[in-house]
C-alpha positions in Angstrom: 0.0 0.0 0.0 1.3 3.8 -1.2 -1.2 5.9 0.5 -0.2 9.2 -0.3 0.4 11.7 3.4 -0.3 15.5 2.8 2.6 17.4 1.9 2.0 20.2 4.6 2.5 17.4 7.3 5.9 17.8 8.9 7.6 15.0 11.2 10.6 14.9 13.8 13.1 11.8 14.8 16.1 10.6 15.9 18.3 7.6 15.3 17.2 6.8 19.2 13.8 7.3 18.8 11.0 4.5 17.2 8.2 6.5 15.9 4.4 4.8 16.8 1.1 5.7 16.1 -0.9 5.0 19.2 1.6 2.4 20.5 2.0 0.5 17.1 6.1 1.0 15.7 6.4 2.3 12.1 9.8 0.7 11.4 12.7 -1.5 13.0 14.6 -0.3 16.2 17.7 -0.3 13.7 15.6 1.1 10.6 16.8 4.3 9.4 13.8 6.3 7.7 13.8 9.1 5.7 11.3 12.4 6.5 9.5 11.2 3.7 9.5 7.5 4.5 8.4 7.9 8.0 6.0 10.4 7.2 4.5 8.1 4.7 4.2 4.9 7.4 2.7 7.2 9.6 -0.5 8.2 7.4 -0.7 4.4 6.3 -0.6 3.5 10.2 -3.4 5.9 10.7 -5.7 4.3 7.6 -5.0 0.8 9.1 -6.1 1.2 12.6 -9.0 3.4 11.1 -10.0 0.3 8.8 -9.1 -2.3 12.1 -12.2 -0.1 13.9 -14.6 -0.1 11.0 -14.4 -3.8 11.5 -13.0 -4.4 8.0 -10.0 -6.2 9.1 -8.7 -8.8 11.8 -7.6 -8.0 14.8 -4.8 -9.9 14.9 -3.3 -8.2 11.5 -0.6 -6.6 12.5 1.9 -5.0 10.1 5.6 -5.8 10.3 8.2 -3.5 11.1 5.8 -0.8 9.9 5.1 -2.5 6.6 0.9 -3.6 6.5 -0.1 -6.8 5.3 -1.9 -7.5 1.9 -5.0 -7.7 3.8 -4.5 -4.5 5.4 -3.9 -2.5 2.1 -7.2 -4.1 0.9 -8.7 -2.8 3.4 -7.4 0.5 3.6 -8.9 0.5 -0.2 -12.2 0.1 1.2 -12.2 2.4 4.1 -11.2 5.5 1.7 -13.9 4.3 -1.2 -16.7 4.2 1.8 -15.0 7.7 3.7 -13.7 9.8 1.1 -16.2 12.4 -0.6 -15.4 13.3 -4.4 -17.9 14.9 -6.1 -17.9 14.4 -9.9 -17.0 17.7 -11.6 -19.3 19.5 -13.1 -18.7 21.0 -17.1 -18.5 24.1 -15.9 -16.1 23.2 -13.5 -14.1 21.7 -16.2 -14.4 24.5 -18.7 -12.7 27.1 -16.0 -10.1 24.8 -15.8 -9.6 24.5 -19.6 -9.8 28.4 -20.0 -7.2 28.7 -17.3 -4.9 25.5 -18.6 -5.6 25.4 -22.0 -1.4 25.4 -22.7 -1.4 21.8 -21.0 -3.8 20.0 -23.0 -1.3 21.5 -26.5 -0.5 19.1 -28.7 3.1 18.7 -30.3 4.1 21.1 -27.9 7.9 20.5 -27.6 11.5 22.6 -26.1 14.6 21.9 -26.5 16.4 21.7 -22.9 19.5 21.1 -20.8 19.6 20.8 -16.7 21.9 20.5 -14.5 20.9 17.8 -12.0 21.7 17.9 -8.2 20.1 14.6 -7.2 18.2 13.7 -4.1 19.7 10.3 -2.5 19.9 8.4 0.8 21.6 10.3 3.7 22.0 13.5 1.0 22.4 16.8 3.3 19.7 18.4 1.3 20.1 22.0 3.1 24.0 21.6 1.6 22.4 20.2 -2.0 20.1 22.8 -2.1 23.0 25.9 -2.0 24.6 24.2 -4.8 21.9 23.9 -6.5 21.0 27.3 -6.4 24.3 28.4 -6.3 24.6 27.1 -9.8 21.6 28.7 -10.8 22.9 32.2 -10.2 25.9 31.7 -11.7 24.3 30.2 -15.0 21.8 33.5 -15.0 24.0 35.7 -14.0 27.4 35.4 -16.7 27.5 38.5 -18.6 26.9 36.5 -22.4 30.7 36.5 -23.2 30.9 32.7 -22.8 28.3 30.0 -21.9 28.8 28.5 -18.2 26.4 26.3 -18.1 28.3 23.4 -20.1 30.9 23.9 -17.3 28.4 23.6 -14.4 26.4 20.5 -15.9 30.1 18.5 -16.4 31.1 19.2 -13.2 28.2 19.2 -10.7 25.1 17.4 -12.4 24.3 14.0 -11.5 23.4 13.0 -15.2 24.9 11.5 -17.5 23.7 14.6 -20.0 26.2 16.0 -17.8 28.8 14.9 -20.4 27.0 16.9 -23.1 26.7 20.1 -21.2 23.4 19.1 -19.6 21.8 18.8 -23.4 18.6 16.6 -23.4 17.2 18.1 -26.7 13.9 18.2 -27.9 11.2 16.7 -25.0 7.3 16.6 -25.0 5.7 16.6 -21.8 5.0 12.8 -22.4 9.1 12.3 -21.9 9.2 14.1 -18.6 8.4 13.1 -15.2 5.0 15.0 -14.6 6.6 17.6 -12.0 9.1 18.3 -14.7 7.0 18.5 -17.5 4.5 21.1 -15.7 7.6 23.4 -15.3 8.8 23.7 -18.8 5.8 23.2 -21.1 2.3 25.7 -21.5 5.0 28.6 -20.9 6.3 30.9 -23.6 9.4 31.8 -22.1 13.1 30.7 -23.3 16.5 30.8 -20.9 17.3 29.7 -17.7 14.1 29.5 -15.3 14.5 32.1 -12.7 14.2 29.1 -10.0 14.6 25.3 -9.3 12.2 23.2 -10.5 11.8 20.2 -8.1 11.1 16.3 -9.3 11.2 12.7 -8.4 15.3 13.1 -9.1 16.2 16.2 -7.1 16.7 19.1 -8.0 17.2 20.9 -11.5 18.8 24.1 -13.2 16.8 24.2 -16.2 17.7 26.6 -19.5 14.8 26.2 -22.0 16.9 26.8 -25.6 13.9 26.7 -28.3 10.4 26.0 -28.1 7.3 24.7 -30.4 4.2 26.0 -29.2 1.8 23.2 -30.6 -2.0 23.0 -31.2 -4.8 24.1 -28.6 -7.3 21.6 -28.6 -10.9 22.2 -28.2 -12.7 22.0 -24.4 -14.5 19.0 -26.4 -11.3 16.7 -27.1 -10.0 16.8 -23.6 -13.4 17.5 -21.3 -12.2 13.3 -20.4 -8.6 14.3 -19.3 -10.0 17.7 -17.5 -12.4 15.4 -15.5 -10.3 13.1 -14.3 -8.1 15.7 -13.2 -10.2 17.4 -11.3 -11.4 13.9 -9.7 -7.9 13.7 -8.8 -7.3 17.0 -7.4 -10.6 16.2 -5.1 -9.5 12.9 -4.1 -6.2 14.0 -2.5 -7.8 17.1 -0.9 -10.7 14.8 0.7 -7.6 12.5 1.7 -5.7 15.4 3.3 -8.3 16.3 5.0 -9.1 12.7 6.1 -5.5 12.1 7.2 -5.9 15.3 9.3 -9.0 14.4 11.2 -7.2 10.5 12.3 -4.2 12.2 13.2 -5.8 15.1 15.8 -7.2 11.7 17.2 -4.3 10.1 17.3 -1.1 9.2 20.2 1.9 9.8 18.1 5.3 9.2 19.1 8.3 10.1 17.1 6.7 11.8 14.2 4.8 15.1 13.7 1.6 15.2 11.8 -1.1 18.3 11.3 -3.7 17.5 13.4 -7.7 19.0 13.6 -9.8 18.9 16.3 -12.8 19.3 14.1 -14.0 16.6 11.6 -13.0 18.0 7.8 -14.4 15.0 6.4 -17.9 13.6 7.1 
């Protein structure tokens, strides 16, 4: 199970420390967990016991080192389908959101674009990655046009292998990007280096767009299908916020921080 935790939850640990959800531990006593990782046991933690008092699992299931059984996912499935409110959106709905996205639904939109990649791994010091990250930015925005740093900075500090070729990965469609990536450099008309990061599964990126091909609109009535389940999507994860929220205001936690409300968001 990959229950997603709302980003605005925060959490605190220590190598010392096991992190529990109303008694229960969310990983080994030698386990070391990331922010992320820990965070994400603790939301699935809070779905399981939810689902163990709805009655729609045993209660002798137990998850293992903070990992829930098969049975547990399955029913974690069926407390959210029964719990989670997502109204269908309506075609007005959807038409705002074309009006005010219409760039994203282009097609044969391309750029041509090279990155320098700082790259997020195990035991990383992001604070440190992050200042050479942006470090790197302001020197690739900031040379004065009489030669080209960037080539420089993407041989020596970018985790890819376009690193080689001066960060080059030519000519992309959204459809070759991760998604985070993709919403960054494509429904935009500007070409250079993008004033900031842009932030994906990898790490982090210095991104110069080089060229671009703007690509075909397409009419409300040849995406209304993607624009719906979009906005599905968008209501699914704020209802599961919210959700989250609620079970964790209820909730003894140990080891790990999570936004809590005293007040149901979700009936």
């Amino acid at each position: 199970m990959n229950t997603p935790c709302s980003p605005t939850c925060g959490c605190a640990g220590s190598e010392n420390t096991i992190a529990r959800v109303n008694g229960v531990a969310l990983h080994d006593p030698v386990e070391t967990l990331s922010n992320e990782q820990l965070r994400q046991r603790a939301c699935t933690e809070l779905l399981r016991q939810a689902a163990l008092r709805a009655g729609m699992l045993a209660q002798d299931d137990v998850p293992v080192d903070g990992v829930p059984s098969e049975a547990a996912a399955d029913a974690i499935e069926q407390l959210l389908e029964q719990s989670l409110q997502t109204p269908e959106p309506s075609e007005q709905a959807c038409r705002r959101h074309h009006a005010a996205h219409a760039a994203h639904y282009r097609l044969g939109e391309r750029a041509r674009v090279r990155h320098i990649l700082f790259a997020v791994t195990p035991g990383v010091d992001v604070v440190a990655l992050r200042k050479r990250a942006e470090g790197a930015l302001l020197e690739v925005r900031s040379h004065d046009g009489t030669e080209d740093p960037f080539v420089q900075a993407a041989s020596t500090m970018s985790n890819c292998p376009s690193g080689q070729e001066g960060g080059m990965l030519g000519w992309l469609t959204a459809a070759d990007c991760a998604p985070e990536f993709a919403r960054e450099i494509f429904g935009q008309n500007d070409v250079g280096v993008l004033p900031r990061l842009v932030h994906s599964r990898f790490g982090l990126h210095v991104v110069e767009v080089l060229q671009r091909e703007v690509g075909t609109d397409q009419p409300f009535e040849s995406v209304h299908g993607a624009i719906a389940a979009t906005l599905r999507q968008q209501s699914y994860v704020t209802a599961l916020r919210q959700y989250l929220t609620v079970l964790a205001g209820q909730a003894e936690l140990e080891g790990v921080e999570l936004d809590t409300a005293d007040t149901p968001l979700v009936q």
